[in-house]
N, C-alpha and C positions, 0 to 999 in steps of 0.2 A: 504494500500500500504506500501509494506517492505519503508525501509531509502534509497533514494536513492542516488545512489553516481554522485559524482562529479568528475570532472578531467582538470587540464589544461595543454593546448600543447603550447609547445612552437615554435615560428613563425620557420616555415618549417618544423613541425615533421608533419608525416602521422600520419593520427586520424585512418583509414581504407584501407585496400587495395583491389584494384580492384579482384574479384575473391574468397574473403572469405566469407566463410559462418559462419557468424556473426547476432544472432537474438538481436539486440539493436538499438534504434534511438535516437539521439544526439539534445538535444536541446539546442542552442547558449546560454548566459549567457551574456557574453562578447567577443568580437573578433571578427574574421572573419577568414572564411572555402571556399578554393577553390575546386571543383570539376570535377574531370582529365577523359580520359580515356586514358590508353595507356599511364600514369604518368612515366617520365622518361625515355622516347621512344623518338625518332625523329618523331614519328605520334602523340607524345601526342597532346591533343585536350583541352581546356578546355570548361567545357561543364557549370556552372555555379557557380560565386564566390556568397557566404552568408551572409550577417552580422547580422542577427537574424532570428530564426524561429527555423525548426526544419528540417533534413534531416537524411536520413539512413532510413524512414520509409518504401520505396518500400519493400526493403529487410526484413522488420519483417514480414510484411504483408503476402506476398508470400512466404517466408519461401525462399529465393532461393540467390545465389552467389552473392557479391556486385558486381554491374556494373561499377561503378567508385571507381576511388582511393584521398581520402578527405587530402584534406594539410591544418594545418594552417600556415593562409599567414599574422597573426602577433598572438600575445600572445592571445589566446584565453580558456574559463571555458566553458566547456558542462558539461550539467546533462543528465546522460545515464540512459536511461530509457529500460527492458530487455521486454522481451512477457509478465510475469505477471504481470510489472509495469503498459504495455499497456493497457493489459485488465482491469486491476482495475483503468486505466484514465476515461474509458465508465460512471462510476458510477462516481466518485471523483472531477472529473474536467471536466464534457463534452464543454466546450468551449474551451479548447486546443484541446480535438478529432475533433472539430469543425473547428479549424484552421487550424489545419494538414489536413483537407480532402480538406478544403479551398486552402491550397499550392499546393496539389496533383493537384487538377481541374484547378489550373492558368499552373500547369506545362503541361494538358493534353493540354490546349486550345491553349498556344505556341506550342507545337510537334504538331498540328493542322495548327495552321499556317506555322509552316516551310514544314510541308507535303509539301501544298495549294501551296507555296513557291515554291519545289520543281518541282511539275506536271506545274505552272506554266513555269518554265522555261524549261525542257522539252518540252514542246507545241511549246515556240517559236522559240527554238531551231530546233525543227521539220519542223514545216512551214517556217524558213529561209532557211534548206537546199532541201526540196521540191521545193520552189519558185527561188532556185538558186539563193538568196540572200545571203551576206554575214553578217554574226552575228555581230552586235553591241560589241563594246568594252565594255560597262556594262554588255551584254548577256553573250560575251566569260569569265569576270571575275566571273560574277554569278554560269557560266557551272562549271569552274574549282573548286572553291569551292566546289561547290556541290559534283562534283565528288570526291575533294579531301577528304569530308567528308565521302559520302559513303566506299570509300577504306579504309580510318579508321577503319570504322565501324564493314565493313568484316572483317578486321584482326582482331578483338576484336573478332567477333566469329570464329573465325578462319579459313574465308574460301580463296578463291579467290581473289586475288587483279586486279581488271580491271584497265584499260589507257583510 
């Protein structure tokens, strides 16, 4: 494996911006890394803050546009690691490839839950205006959420924004 480099950001610079095609994954050293979509928007979102590990790996992997846009949210040092640093991790170090697939699976099982999350509240949502009941004040706050999130989401891909 080449030398690989190092870098630190200072609290509030973007490390990545939402949308670039960027083959490198960042792993913490020191600091802490929040993660936006829609960073600098009035729909910004934050989807999750870091304080060690490694993120940016979706995008190596898949070769495809960053989804979110990464801030440090105090002084932080990442070691960037590029596709052939990755590849040559398999052989070198397989208990960080290990860890990273580790992060990836806790992040699959949360988007799993917030799905489950979602269809839940839908359902009750459903059967309250079926049964001509009216929606619980945690059900209405859960809906809008929810919604609020999906509308994000669309504009992120750029579609339709529904009420």
């Amino acid at each position: 494996m080449a030398e690989l480099q190092e870098r630190v950001f200072k609290k509030g610079e973007v490390v990545y911006r939402q949308g670039q095609y960027e083959m490198c994954l960042y792993d913490i050293l020191y600091g802490s890394v929040s993660l936006y979509q829609n960073y600098g928007t009035k729909e910004q979102v934050l989807i999750k803050a870091l304080h060690d590990g490694c993120f940016g790996e979706m995008e190596l992997i898949e070769v495809m546009p960053r989804t979110t846009t990464a801030v440090a949210t105090e002084k932080t040092q990442a070691r960037i690691y590029t596709a052939e640093d990755f590849g040559a991790l398999f052989q070198e170090k397989p208990a960080m490839v290990m860890a990273i697939m580790q992060q990836m699976s806790a992040r699959i099982r949360e988007l799993t839950r917030q799905y489950n999350d979602a269809c839940r509240i839908v359902a009750e949502s459903m059967a309250a205006e079926k049964a001509g009941h009216e929606k619980s004040k945690t059900l209405q706050t859960e809906r809008k959420k929810l919604s609020d999130y999906y509308n994000a989401y669309l504009k992120l891909l750029g579609g339709n924004l529904t009420d």
